[in-house]
N, C-alpha and C positions, 0 to 999 in steps of 0.2 A: 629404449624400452622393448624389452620381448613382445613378437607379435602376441602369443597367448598371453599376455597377462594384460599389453593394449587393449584387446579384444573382452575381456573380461569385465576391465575397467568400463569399456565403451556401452556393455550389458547394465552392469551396476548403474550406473550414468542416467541412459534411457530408463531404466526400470525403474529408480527414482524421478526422473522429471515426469514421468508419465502419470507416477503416484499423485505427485505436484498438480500436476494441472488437473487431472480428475478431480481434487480437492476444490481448485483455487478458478477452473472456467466459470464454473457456474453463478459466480459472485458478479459479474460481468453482465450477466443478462438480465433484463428489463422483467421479466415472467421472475411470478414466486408464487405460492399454489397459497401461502399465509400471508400476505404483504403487511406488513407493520404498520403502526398508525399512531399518529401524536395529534397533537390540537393546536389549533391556533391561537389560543390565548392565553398569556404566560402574565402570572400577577407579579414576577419581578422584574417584565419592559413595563407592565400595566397598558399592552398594546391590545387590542380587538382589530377585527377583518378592516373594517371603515379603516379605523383611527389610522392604522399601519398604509391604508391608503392612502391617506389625503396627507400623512406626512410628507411620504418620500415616495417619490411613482415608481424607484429603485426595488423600493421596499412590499409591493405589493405582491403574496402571497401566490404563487404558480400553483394551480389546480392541474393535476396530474391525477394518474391509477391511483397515487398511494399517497394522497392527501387527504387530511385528517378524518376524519368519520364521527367526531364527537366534537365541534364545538362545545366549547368553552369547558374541557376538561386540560389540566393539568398537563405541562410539558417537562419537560427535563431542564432544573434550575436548581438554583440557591435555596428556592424555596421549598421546593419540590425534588428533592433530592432523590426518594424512594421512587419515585418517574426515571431515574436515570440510570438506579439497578433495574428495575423492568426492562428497560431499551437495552440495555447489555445482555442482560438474560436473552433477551428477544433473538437478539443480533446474534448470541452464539447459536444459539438453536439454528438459524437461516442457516450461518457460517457452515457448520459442522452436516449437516441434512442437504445442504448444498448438492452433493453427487448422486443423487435421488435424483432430482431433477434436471439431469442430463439429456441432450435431447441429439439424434444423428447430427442434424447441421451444426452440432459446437464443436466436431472435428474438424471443424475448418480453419482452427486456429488455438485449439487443443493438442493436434499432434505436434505444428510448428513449436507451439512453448515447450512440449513439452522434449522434443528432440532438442531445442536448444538448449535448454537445462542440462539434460543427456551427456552432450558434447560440451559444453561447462567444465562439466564436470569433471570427463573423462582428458581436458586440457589443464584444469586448475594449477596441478603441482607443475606444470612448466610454465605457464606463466609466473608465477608467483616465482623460481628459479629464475627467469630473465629479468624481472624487475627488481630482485635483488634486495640488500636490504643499504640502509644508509642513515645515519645518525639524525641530521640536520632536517631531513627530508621527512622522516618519520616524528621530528618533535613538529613538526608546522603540521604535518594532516592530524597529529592528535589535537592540537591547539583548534583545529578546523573541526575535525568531529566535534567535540563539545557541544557543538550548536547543536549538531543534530541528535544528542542523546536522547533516549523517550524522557528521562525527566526534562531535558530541554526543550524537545519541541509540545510534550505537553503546557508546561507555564509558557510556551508563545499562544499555544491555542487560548490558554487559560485568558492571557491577555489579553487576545483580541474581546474575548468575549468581555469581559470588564470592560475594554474600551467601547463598545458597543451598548454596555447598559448606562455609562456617565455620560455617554451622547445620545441614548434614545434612540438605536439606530438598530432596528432589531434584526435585520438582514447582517451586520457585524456581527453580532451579539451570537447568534445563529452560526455563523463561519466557525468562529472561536467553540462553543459550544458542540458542536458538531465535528469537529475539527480533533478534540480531546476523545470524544468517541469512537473516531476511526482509527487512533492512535491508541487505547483499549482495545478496542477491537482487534487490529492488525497484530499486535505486541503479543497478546495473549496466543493465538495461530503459530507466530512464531515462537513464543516461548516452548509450546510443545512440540515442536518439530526440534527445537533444541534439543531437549531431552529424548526425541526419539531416534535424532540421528547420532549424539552427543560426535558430533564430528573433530577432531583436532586442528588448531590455528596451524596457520604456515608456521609461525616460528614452532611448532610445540612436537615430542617426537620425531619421526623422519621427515617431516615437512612434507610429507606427501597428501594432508589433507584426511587420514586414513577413519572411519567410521568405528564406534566400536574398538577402538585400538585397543582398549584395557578391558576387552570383556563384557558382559553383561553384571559386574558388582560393581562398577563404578560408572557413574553417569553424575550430571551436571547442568544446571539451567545457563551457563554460561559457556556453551559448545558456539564452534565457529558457524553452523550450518542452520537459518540464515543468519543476518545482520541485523541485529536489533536498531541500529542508526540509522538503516536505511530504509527497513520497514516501517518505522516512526514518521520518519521525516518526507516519504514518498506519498503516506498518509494523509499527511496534512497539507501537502502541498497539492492533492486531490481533492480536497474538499475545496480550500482557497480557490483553485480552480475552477472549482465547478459551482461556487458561488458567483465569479466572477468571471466571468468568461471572454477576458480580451486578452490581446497578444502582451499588454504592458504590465497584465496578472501571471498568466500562465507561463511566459517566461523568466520570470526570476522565479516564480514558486517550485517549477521544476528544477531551474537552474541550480537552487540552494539543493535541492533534494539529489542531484545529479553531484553538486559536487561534495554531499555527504557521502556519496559512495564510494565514490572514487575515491577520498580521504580515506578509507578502512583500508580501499588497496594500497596506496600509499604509503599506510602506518603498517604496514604484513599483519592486520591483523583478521584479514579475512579475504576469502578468496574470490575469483570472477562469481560464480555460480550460488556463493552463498549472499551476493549483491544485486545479483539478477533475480533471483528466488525472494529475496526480499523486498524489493522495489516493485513485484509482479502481487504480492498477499497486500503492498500497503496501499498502491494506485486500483487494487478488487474492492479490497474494504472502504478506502476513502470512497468509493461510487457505488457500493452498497449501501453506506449511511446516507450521500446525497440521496438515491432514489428512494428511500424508505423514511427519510426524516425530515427535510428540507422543505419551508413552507415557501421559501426567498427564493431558490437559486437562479442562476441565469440560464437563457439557453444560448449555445454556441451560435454567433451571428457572425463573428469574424472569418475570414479565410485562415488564419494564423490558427486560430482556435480549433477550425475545421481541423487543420494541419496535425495537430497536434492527439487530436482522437483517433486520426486512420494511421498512426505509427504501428506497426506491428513485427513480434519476432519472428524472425526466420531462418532455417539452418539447412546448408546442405553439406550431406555427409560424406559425398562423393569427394569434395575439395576440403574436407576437415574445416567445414566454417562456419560461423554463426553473427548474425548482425541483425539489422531493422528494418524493415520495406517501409515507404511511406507514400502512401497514395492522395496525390495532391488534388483535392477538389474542385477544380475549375470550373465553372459553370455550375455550379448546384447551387 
């Protein structure tokens, strides 16, 4: 590749991930200037504060900043359906007003993502060139996607939550529930970044990943830039997680979500940085719906758990690289 047009890419790159993460830090932090509000009493568990207590000590309600402010109004249900366009309305508004609320210290892990995205980017079309394509290889990651399609991993959220209202278990109930909203939530983020980037698959044109290829008269809700599978699926394995906060949750919830991505690469139908970009909107959103909905969830008690929260991107440009720090909590 000519240096000038490396060099160009590497601009393009940066100038996008930096777009990115200006968007997508803010969703990450605890502080919201409107914090949202649900209620604790849903007439389709037909649970209240006590009742939820003395079922399940599991199940007992975490009083946090952004816990409920209206007893015994309406949540988000079967019942209460018009509660659950509210919380979507709510949630995009947070989502999109997000860069408003930026503050100096979220450079601290604002420019990392967003260089790494950067450098994604401007590596994509070789990577996707060395893994090549292969018949066999690509029918097993499509068979393997499936799972994690948004209509897939929504009817798993869907489930949990049914399985939660025939057991009386409102902390399930809640997972699933919640879990479907992050996956709204996420999907939709991504869907406009599809159409705004309407980016080209590896297989599609020069396989170079090229934005805009055909202009400003053709665009597409179905562009490669990001992953619909992964931002679904990274979602919900967010919320799963941060309902449940032990090593024997957080690793298979991740692991499915890790290996839905890696499945896109696999099948050439999407590239490093549109799996990164996506995995980074659906693990913001799944922990903006925890911290603005979640009457249940757990807090991190394990080391594993701990493990799992100080994971962070990182890229240095000097060595053309990018990967993950993970700072291990010992003692804390």
């Amino acid at each position: 590749m000519p240096a000038a047009s490396f060099r160009a890419k590497i601009a393009v790159g940066l100038a996008a991930g930096l777009a990115f993460s200006l968007t997508a830090l803010p969703l990450a932090a605890q502080r919201d200037a409107n914090p949202l509000t649900t209620a604790l009493d849903s007439p389709a568990l037909a649970l209240n504060r006590p009742a939820a207590a003395s079922n399940s000590a599991a199940a007992t309600p975490v009083e946090t900043s952004h816990s409920p402010t209206a007893p015994g109004a309406p949540i988000c249900g079967l019942i209460h359906l018009d509660r659950c366009l509210r919380d979507y309305g709510a949630d995009q508004k947070g989502i999109w007003t997000s860069p408003f609320r930026l503050q100096p210290k979220d450079a601290a892990w604002l420019m990392p993502l967003g260089a790494a995205t950067g450098l994604a980017i401007a590596y994509d079309a070789d990577a996707s060139t060395q893994l090549g394509v292969d018949a066999n290889r690509t029918n097993t990651a499509n068979n393997l996607a499936n799972f994690g399609s948004p209509y897939a991993t929504a009817t798993e959220g869907a489930g949990l939550y049914f399985l939660g209202l025939a057991r009386r278990d409102p902390k399930l109930a809640e997972t699933g529930r919640l879990g479907v909203e992050a996956i709204l939530d996420s999907e939709t983020v991504a869907a406009a970044l599809k159409m705004t980037t309407n980016r080209q698959r590896p297989l599609q044109g020069n396989g170079q990943g090229d934005f805009w290829a055909n202009g400003s008269s053709h665009w597409e809700f179905d562009s490669s830039f990001p992953s619909g599978h992964a931002t679904g699926s990274m979602a919900l394995a967010r919320v799963v997680a941060g309902e449940y906060p032990h090593w024997y949750v957080a690793v298979p919830a991740y692991g499915f979500a890790e290996t839905i991505g890696i499945s896109r690469l696999l099948a050439n139908q999407h590239f490093p940085s549109d799996v990164l970009v996506a995995q980074a909107i659906g693990f913001l959103s799944g922990g903006y719906v925890l911290r603005h909905h979640s009457l249940y969830r757990g807090k991190p008690k394990t080391l594993a758990s701990r493990i799992v929260d100080s994971i962070h991107p990182v890229a240095d440009p000097g060595a053309r690289a990018t990967g993950v720090a993970v700072e291990i909590p010992f003692g804390q």
